[in-house]
N, C-alpha and C positions, 0 to 999 in steps of 0.2 A: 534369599529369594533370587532366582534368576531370573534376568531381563534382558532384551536384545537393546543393543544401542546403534547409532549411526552415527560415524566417524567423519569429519576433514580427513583423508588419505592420502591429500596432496594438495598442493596452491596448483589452481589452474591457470592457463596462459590461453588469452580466449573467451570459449563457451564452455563449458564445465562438461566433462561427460562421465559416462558411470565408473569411471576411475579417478576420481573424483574423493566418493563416497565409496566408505566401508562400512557394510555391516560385524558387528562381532556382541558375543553371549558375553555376561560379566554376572557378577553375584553381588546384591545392594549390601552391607551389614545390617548390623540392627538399628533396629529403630533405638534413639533414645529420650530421653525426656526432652521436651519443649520440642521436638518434630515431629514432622506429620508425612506421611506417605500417600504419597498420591499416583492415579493413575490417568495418564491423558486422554482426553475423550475427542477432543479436535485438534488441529495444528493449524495454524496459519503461515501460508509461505507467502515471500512478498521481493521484489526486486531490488532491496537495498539488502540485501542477503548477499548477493553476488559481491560488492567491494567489501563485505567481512572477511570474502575467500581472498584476501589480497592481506601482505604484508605493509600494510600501509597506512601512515596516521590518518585518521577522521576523528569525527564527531562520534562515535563507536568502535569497540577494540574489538581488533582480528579473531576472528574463529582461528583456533590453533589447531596443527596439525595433529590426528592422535586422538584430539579431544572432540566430545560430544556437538556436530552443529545444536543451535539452537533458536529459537523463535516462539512469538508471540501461543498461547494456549490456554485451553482450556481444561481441565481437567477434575475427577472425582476423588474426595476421600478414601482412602483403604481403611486407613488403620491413624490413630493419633493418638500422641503421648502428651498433646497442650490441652487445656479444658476448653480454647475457642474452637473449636473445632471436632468433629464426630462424625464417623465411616458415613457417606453416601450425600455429602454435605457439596457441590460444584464452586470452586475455586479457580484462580486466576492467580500466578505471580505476581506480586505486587511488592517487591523491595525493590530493592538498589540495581538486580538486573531483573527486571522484569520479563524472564521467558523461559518455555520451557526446553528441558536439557531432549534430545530426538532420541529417547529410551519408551518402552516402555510401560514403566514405573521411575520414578524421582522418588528423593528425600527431600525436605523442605526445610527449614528453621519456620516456625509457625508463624515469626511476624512478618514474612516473608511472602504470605498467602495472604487473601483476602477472598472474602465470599462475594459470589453473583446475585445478583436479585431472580427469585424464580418463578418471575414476570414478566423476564425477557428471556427470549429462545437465546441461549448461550453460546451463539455463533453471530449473533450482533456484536458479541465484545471484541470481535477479531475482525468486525468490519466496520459499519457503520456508525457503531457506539465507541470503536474501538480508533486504533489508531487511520484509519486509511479514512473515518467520518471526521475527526478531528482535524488531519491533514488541509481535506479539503474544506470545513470551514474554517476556518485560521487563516490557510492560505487564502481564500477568497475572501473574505470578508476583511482581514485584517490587511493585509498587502493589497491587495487586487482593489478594494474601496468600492465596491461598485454602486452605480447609477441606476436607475429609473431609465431605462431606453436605449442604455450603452449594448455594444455588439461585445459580449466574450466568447473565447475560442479557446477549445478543451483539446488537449491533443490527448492520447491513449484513454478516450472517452468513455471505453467501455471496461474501464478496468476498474479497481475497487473504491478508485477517490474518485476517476473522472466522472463516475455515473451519478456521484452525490455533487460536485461543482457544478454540473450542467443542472441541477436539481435546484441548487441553491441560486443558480443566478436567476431562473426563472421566479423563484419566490422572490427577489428581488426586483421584479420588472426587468432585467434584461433578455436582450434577445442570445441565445446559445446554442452556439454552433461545437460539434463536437468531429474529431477526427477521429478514426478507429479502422482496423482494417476486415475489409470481408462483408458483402452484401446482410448476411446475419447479424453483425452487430451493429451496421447501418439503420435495418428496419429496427432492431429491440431501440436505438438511443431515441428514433423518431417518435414510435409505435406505443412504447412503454412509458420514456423518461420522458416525453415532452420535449426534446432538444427542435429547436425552431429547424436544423438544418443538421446534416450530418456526409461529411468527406470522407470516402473509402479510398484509403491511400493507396492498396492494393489493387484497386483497380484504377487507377485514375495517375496516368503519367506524367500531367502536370499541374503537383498541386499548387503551386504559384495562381493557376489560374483557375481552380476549384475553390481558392479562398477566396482569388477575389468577386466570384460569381456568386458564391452563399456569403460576404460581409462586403456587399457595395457600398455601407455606408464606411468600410474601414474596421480596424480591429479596436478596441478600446482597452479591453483587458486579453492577455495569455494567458492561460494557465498552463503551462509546460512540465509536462510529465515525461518526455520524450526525445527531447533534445533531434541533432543530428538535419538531416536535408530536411523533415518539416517543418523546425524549425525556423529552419534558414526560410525557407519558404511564407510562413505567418509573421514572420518579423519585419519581412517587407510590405505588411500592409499596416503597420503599426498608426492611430491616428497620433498625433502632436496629445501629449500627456498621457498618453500610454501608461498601463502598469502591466507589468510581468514579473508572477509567482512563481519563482524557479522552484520546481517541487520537486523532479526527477531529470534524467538523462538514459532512458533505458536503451536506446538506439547506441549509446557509446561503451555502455557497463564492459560489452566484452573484447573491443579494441584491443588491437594488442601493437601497435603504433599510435601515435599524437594525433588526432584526426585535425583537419587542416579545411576549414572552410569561410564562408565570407566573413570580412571583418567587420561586426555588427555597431560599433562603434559611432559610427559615422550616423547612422541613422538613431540612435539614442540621443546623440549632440541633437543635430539638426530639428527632433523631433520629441524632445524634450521628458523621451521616457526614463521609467523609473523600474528598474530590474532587479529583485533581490529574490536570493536565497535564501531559502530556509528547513528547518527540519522542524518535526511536530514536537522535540526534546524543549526546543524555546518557548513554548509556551505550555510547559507542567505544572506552572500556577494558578494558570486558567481554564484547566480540561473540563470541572465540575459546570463551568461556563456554558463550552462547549455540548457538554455532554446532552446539559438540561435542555439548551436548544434543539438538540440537534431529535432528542425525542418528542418535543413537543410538537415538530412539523412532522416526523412521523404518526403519532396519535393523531392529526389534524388530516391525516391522508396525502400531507404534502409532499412528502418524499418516497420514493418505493427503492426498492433494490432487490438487489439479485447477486445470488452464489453462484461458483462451478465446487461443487464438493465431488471429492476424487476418496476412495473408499482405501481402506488396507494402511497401515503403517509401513510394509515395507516399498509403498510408492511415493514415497516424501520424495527422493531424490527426482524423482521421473516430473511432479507436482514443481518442482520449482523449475527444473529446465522449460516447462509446458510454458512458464511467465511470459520466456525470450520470443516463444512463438506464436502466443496470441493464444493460448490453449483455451483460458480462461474470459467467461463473459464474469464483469465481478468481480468480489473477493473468491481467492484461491483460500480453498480450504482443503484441507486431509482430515478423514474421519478415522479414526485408529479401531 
Protein backbone atom coordinates (compact mmCIF):
# COMPACT_ATOMS: atom_id res chain seq x y z
CA UNK A 1 0.00 0.00 0.00
CA UNK A 2 1.27 3.44 -0.87
CA UNK A 3 1.06 6.28 1.40
CA UNK A 4 2.36 9.84 1.57
CA UNK A 5 4.28 10.78 4.66
CA UNK A 6 5.83 14.06 6.10
CA UNK A 7 9.25 14.21 7.22
CA UNK A 8 11.77 16.47 9.83
CA UNK A 9 13.91 17.61 6.65
CA UNK A 10 15.97 19.47 9.01
CA UNK A 11 16.31 21.12 12.78
CA UNK A 12 15.23 24.54 12.39
CA UNK A 13 17.05 27.67 13.96
CA UNK A 14 14.22 30.11 14.71
CA UNK A 15 10.64 29.74 13.23
CA UNK A 16 10.31 26.60 11.18
CA UNK A 17 9.62 27.13 7.44
CA UNK A 18 8.64 24.92 4.65
CA UNK A 19 12.15 23.65 4.49
CA UNK A 20 11.46 22.35 7.34
CA UNK A 21 9.20 19.61 6.21
CA UNK A 22 9.42 17.00 3.47
CA UNK A 23 6.80 15.35 1.91
CA UNK A 24 7.71 11.86 0.21
CA UNK A 25 5.64 8.50 -1.12
CA UNK A 26 6.72 5.06 0.79
CA UNK A 27 5.04 1.54 0.63
CA UNK A 28 3.48 0.24 4.25
CA UNK A 29 4.38 -3.91 4.22
CA UNK A 30 1.86 -6.14 5.24
CA UNK A 31 -0.23 -6.28 7.70
CA UNK A 32 0.62 -9.08 10.21
CA UNK A 33 -1.06 -10.85 12.85
CA UNK A 34 -1.98 -8.80 16.20
CA UNK A 35 -1.85 -5.36 13.85
CA UNK A 36 -4.18 -3.22 12.80
CA UNK A 37 -4.04 -0.49 9.94
CA UNK A 38 -5.30 2.50 10.32
CA UNK A 39 -6.22 5.44 8.55
CA UNK A 40 -6.09 9.20 10.21
CA UNK A 41 -9.14 11.05 10.15
CA UNK A 42 -7.85 14.36 12.26
CA UNK A 43 -4.51 15.59 13.44
CA UNK A 44 -3.94 17.69 16.27
CA UNK A 45 -1.14 20.33 16.01
CA UNK A 46 -0.02 21.98 19.08
CA UNK A 47 2.97 24.32 20.32
CA UNK A 48 5.19 21.85 22.15
CA UNK A 49 5.73 20.48 18.71
CA UNK A 50 8.15 23.19 18.03
CA UNK A 51 11.03 22.00 20.93
CA UNK A 52 10.56 18.28 19.53
CA UNK A 53 12.32 20.02 16.30
CA UNK A 54 15.32 20.78 18.49
CA UNK A 55 18.19 18.37 19.43
CA UNK A 56 17.60 18.68 22.96
CA UNK A 57 16.84 16.69 26.26
CA UNK A 58 13.09 17.28 27.70
CA UNK A 59 10.41 15.74 29.05
CA UNK A 60 9.78 14.14 25.28
CA UNK A 61 12.36 12.81 22.68
CA UNK A 62 13.42 14.73 19.49
CA UNK A 63 11.51 14.30 16.18
CA UNK A 64 14.50 12.86 14.27
CA UNK A 65 15.49 14.12 11.12
CA UNK A 66 14.26 11.73 8.15
CA UNK A 67 11.71 10.44 10.33
CA UNK A 68 8.03 10.81 10.30
CA UNK A 69 6.89 14.15 12.58
CA UNK A 70 4.23 13.17 14.65
CA UNK A 71 1.27 14.04 17.10
CA UNK A 72 -1.71 13.50 18.88
CA UNK A 73 -4.85 11.72 16.41
CA UNK A 74 -7.54 10.42 15.48
CA UNK A 75 -8.10 7.86 13.31
CA UNK A 76 -10.24 4.79 11.31
CA UNK A 77 -9.81 1.06 11.10
CA UNK A 78 -8.77 -0.18 7.43
CA UNK A 79 -8.20 -3.48 7.85
CA UNK A 80 -7.05 -5.87 11.35
CA UNK A 81 -5.39 -8.80 12.06
CA UNK A 82 -6.32 -8.62 16.20
CA UNK A 83 -9.99 -9.89 17.20
CA UNK A 84 -10.27 -6.29 19.22
CA UNK A 85 -10.61 -4.46 16.68
CA UNK A 86 -12.81 -4.46 13.06
CA UNK A 87 -12.58 -2.15 9.70
CA UNK A 88 -14.54 1.23 10.43
CA UNK A 89 -14.07 1.01 14.25
CA UNK A 90 -12.50 5.08 15.34
CA UNK A 91 -9.38 4.80 17.42
CA UNK A 92 -6.84 6.81 19.09
CA UNK A 93 -3.11 5.76 20.02
CA UNK A 94 -2.91 4.81 23.21
CA UNK A 95 0.58 2.90 24.09
CA UNK A 96 3.82 4.00 25.27
CA UNK A 97 3.92 6.94 22.32
CA UNK A 98 0.79 7.98 22.07
CA UNK A 99 0.41 9.63 18.57
CA UNK A 100 0.14 9.55 15.30
CA UNK A 101 2.96 8.94 12.65
CA UNK A 102 2.05 12.35 9.67
CA UNK A 103 1.30 9.54 6.91
CA UNK A 104 -1.38 8.74 5.60
CA UNK A 105 -2.07 5.29 6.77
CA UNK A 106 -0.10 3.68 9.90
CA UNK A 107 0.50 0.12 11.21
CA UNK A 108 -0.27 -0.27 14.75
CA UNK A 109 0.56 -3.19 17.32
CA UNK A 110 -3.18 -3.55 18.49
CA UNK A 111 -2.57 -2.98 22.15
CA UNK A 112 -1.24 0.09 20.97
CA UNK A 113 -4.84 1.48 19.93
CA UNK A 114 -7.78 2.07 21.85
CA UNK A 115 -11.36 2.75 20.77
CA UNK A 116 -13.47 6.28 21.22
CA UNK A 117 -16.69 6.41 22.70
CA UNK A 118 -19.33 7.21 19.65
CA UNK A 119 -20.78 9.64 21.80
CA UNK A 120 -18.42 12.00 21.56
CA UNK A 121 -17.67 13.91 18.33
CA UNK A 122 -13.94 12.46 18.09
CA UNK A 123 -12.27 15.88 17.80
CA UNK A 124 -12.95 16.43 21.62
CA UNK A 125 -10.25 13.88 22.16
CA UNK A 126 -7.66 16.23 20.68
CA UNK A 127 -9.04 19.07 22.75
CA UNK A 128 -11.01 19.41 25.34
CA UNK A 129 -11.36 15.68 26.40
CA UNK A 130 -8.09 15.38 25.18
CA UNK A 131 -4.84 16.78 26.27
CA UNK A 132 -5.10 20.68 25.90
CA UNK A 133 -8.68 19.92 28.56
CA UNK A 134 -6.60 18.12 30.85
CA UNK A 135 -3.76 20.59 30.78
CA UNK A 136 -5.90 23.26 31.76
CA UNK A 137 -7.68 21.42 34.50
CA UNK A 138 -4.64 19.97 36.41
CA UNK A 139 -2.95 23.13 35.85
CA UNK A 140 -5.58 25.19 37.47
CA UNK A 141 -7.16 23.32 39.84
CA UNK A 142 -4.17 21.48 40.93
CA UNK A 143 -1.41 24.13 41.00
CA UNK A 144 -3.23 27.34 40.62
CA UNK A 145 -5.79 26.30 43.89
CA UNK A 146 -8.23 28.63 43.15
CA UNK A 147 -10.59 30.64 45.39
CA UNK A 148 -14.14 31.82 45.54
CA UNK A 149 -13.37 35.65 44.41
CA UNK A 150 -9.80 35.48 43.41
CA UNK A 151 -8.64 37.43 40.03
CA UNK A 152 -7.00 34.81 37.41
CA UNK A 153 -5.13 35.84 34.33
CA UNK A 154 -5.11 33.58 31.13
CA UNK A 155 -2.45 34.59 28.81
CA UNK A 156 -2.90 32.94 25.04
CA UNK A 157 -6.55 32.75 26.23
CA UNK A 158 -7.96 31.99 23.09
CA UNK A 159 -5.94 28.99 22.45
CA UNK A 160 -7.04 25.43 23.04
CA UNK A 161 -6.22 25.26 27.02
CA UNK A 162 -6.61 28.93 27.72
CA UNK A 163 -10.39 28.91 26.47
CA UNK A 164 -11.14 25.98 29.06
CA UNK A 165 -9.01 27.69 32.26
CA UNK A 166 -10.88 30.92 31.78
CA UNK A 167 -14.02 28.43 31.79
CA UNK A 168 -12.89 26.72 34.62
CA UNK A 169 -12.11 29.60 36.88
CA UNK A 170 -15.40 30.89 36.30
CA UNK A 171 -17.02 27.62 37.50
CA UNK A 172 -14.98 28.29 40.38
CA UNK A 173 -16.15 31.64 41.44
CA UNK A 174 -13.30 33.53 40.22
CA UNK A 175 -13.10 36.49 38.24
CA UNK A 176 -11.08 35.83 34.65
CA UNK A 177 -9.38 37.87 32.89
CA UNK A 178 -7.88 36.48 29.73
CA UNK A 179 -5.13 37.82 27.14
CA UNK A 180 -5.24 36.97 23.43
CA UNK A 181 -4.31 38.93 20.49
CA UNK A 182 -6.83 40.68 17.99
CA UNK A 183 -10.18 42.43 18.50
CA UNK A 184 -11.88 38.86 17.39
CA UNK A 185 -10.56 36.78 19.94
CA UNK A 186 -11.21 39.60 22.44
CA UNK A 187 -15.17 39.62 21.72
CA UNK A 188 -15.24 35.43 21.28
CA UNK A 189 -13.30 35.21 25.21
CA UNK A 190 -15.91 38.04 26.36
CA UNK A 191 -18.97 37.19 24.20
CA UNK A 192 -18.77 33.33 24.14
CA UNK A 193 -16.41 32.07 27.12
CA UNK A 194 -17.66 34.27 29.80
CA UNK A 195 -14.14 35.69 30.66
CA UNK A 196 -15.08 38.80 33.05
CA UNK A 197 -12.44 40.83 31.14
CA UNK A 198 -10.11 40.38 28.07
CA UNK A 199 -6.48 42.16 26.93
CA UNK A 200 -5.64 42.46 23.16
CA UNK A 201 -1.97 42.56 23.35
CA UNK A 202 -1.88 43.45 19.78
CA UNK A 203 -3.35 46.35 20.14
CA UNK A 204 -2.63 47.63 23.37
CA UNK A 205 1.08 49.08 23.89
CA UNK A 206 1.10 48.97 27.47
CA UNK A 207 0.18 46.05 28.88
CA UNK A 208 1.67 46.68 32.22
CA UNK A 209 -1.29 49.03 32.36
CA UNK A 210 -4.21 47.05 30.67
CA UNK A 211 -3.52 44.47 33.61
CA UNK A 212 -3.67 46.66 36.01
CA UNK A 213 -6.95 48.34 34.66
CA UNK A 214 -8.91 44.85 34.03
CA UNK A 215 -7.24 43.23 37.77
CA UNK A 216 -7.41 46.25 40.27
CA UNK A 217 -7.81 44.13 42.73
CA UNK A 218 -4.33 42.44 41.71
CA UNK A 219 -3.52 39.00 40.06
CA UNK A 220 -4.05 36.01 42.42
CA UNK A 221 -3.43 33.18 39.96
CA UNK A 222 -1.37 33.03 36.29
CA UNK A 223 -1.82 30.86 34.07
CA UNK A 224 1.10 31.29 31.68
CA UNK A 225 0.90 29.89 28.35
CA UNK A 226 3.05 32.43 26.88
CA UNK A 227 5.83 33.55 28.56
CA UNK A 228 8.13 36.49 27.15
CA UNK A 229 7.15 40.69 27.75
CA UNK A 230 3.48 39.52 28.92
CA UNK A 231 4.60 37.97 31.23
CA UNK A 232 6.99 40.19 32.52
CA UNK A 233 4.10 42.35 32.42
CA UNK A 234 1.39 40.09 34.81
CA UNK A 235 3.97 39.20 37.02
CA UNK A 236 4.18 42.61 38.34
CA UNK A 237 0.85 42.67 39.44
CA UNK A 238 1.13 39.33 41.27
CA UNK A 239 -0.91 39.63 44.96
CA UNK A 240 1.31 38.36 48.15
CA UNK A 241 0.56 34.32 47.69
CA UNK A 242 0.20 34.26 44.26
CA UNK A 243 0.20 30.99 42.35
CA UNK A 244 1.55 30.47 38.70
CA UNK A 245 0.89 27.38 36.43
CA UNK A 246 3.75 27.56 34.16
CA UNK A 247 2.04 25.66 31.29
CA UNK A 248 3.82 27.09 28.13
CA UNK A 249 6.43 29.69 26.73
CA UNK A 250 5.16 30.10 23.28
CA UNK A 251 6.55 33.75 22.94
CA UNK A 252 10.22 32.17 23.37
CA UNK A 253 9.84 28.55 21.40
CA UNK A 254 11.63 30.06 18.45
CA UNK A 255 14.45 32.42 20.07
CA UNK A 256 17.28 31.66 18.65
CA UNK A 257 19.51 33.63 21.39
CA UNK A 258 18.99 33.47 25.55
CA UNK A 259 16.15 36.10 25.86
CA UNK A 260 17.26 38.30 28.70
CA UNK A 261 14.43 40.02 30.82
CA UNK A 262 13.37 41.28 34.25
CA UNK A 263 14.67 39.32 37.18
CA UNK A 264 11.33 37.93 38.55
CA UNK A 265 12.91 36.74 41.63
CA UNK A 266 12.61 39.52 43.60
CA UNK A 267 8.99 39.74 43.43
CA UNK A 268 8.28 35.88 44.28
CA UNK A 269 10.55 36.64 47.57
CA UNK A 270 8.87 39.80 48.53
CA UNK A 271 5.52 38.51 47.49
CA UNK A 272 5.50 35.11 48.53
CA UNK A 273 4.56 33.38 45.35
CA UNK A 274 4.54 30.05 44.24
CA UNK A 275 5.67 29.10 40.39
CA UNK A 276 5.81 25.76 39.05
CA UNK A 277 6.04 23.96 36.04
CA UNK A 278 4.51 21.48 34.60
CA UNK A 279 3.45 19.07 31.84
CA UNK A 280 0.12 17.18 31.57
CA UNK A 281 2.61 13.64 31.46
CA UNK A 282 2.61 14.28 35.61
CA UNK A 283 -0.52 13.63 36.00
CA UNK A 284 -1.28 10.14 33.67
CA UNK A 285 -2.65 8.62 36.78
CA UNK A 286 -5.34 10.88 37.13
CA UNK A 287 -6.58 11.69 33.47
CA UNK A 288 -9.79 9.22 34.08
CA UNK A 289 -10.31 12.04 36.88
CA UNK A 290 -9.85 14.62 34.84
CA UNK A 291 -11.69 13.34 32.12
CA UNK A 292 -15.05 12.64 34.07
CA UNK A 293 -14.95 16.11 35.29
CA UNK A 294 -14.23 17.72 32.63
CA UNK A 295 -17.40 16.24 30.78
CA UNK A 296 -19.63 16.47 33.23
CA UNK A 297 -19.41 20.54 33.11
CA UNK A 298 -19.73 20.15 29.61
CA UNK A 299 -23.18 18.09 29.72
CA UNK A 300 -24.09 20.75 32.47
CA UNK A 301 -23.71 23.47 29.58
CA UNK A 302 -20.78 24.79 31.66
CA UNK A 303 -18.13 24.77 29.52
CA UNK A 304 -18.21 25.42 25.50
CA UNK A 305 -15.42 25.43 23.13
CA UNK A 306 -14.23 25.99 19.99
CA UNK A 307 -12.12 24.60 16.96
CA UNK A 308 -10.06 26.14 13.91
CA UNK A 309 -10.16 22.96 11.71
CA UNK A 310 -7.79 23.42 8.61
CA UNK A 311 -8.84 20.74 5.79
CA UNK A 312 -6.18 18.69 3.41
CA UNK A 313 -3.32 16.56 4.99
CA UNK A 314 -0.82 17.99 2.97
CA UNK A 315 -1.46 21.47 5.24
CA UNK A 316 -0.20 19.94 8.44
CA UNK A 317 3.08 21.79 8.04
CA UNK A 318 1.37 25.28 7.19
CA UNK A 319 -1.40 24.22 10.56
CA UNK A 320 1.30 24.25 12.95
CA UNK A 321 3.40 27.37 11.81
CA UNK A 322 -0.36 29.07 11.82
CA UNK A 323 0.12 28.23 16.06
CA UNK A 324 3.35 31.05 16.22
CA UNK A 325 0.88 33.54 14.69
CA UNK A 326 -2.40 33.36 16.37
CA UNK A 327 -3.95 31.57 13.24
CA UNK A 328 -5.96 29.58 15.42
CA UNK A 329 -9.18 30.49 17.84
CA UNK A 330 -8.97 26.95 19.85
CA UNK A 331 -7.73 23.78 19.36
CA UNK A 332 -5.82 23.58 16.06
CA UNK A 333 -6.87 20.81 14.12
CA UNK A 334 -6.23 19.09 10.52
CA UNK A 335 -8.89 17.22 8.94
CA UNK A 336 -7.10 14.62 6.57
Amino acid sequence: MKIKQILLAARPQGMPASTTFKTVETTLPQLMPGEVLVKPLYFSVDPYMRGRMNDSKSYIPPFQVGEPIESGGVAEVVESKDDQFSAGEIVMPGGPRPFLPWATAAIFPANHLRKTDNNIPPTYYLGLLGVPGLTAYFGLVDIGKPKAGETVVVSGAAGAVGIIVGQIAKIMGCRAVGIAGGAEKIKLLTDTFNFDAAIDYKGNQDIDAAVGAACPNGVDIYFDNVGGDISDAVIRHLNFFARVPLCGQIALYNSTEVPVGPRIQPVMVTRSVLMQGFTIGNYAPRFAEGVKQLAEWVKAGKIKYTETVIEGFDELPAALLGLFSGRNSGKMIVKV
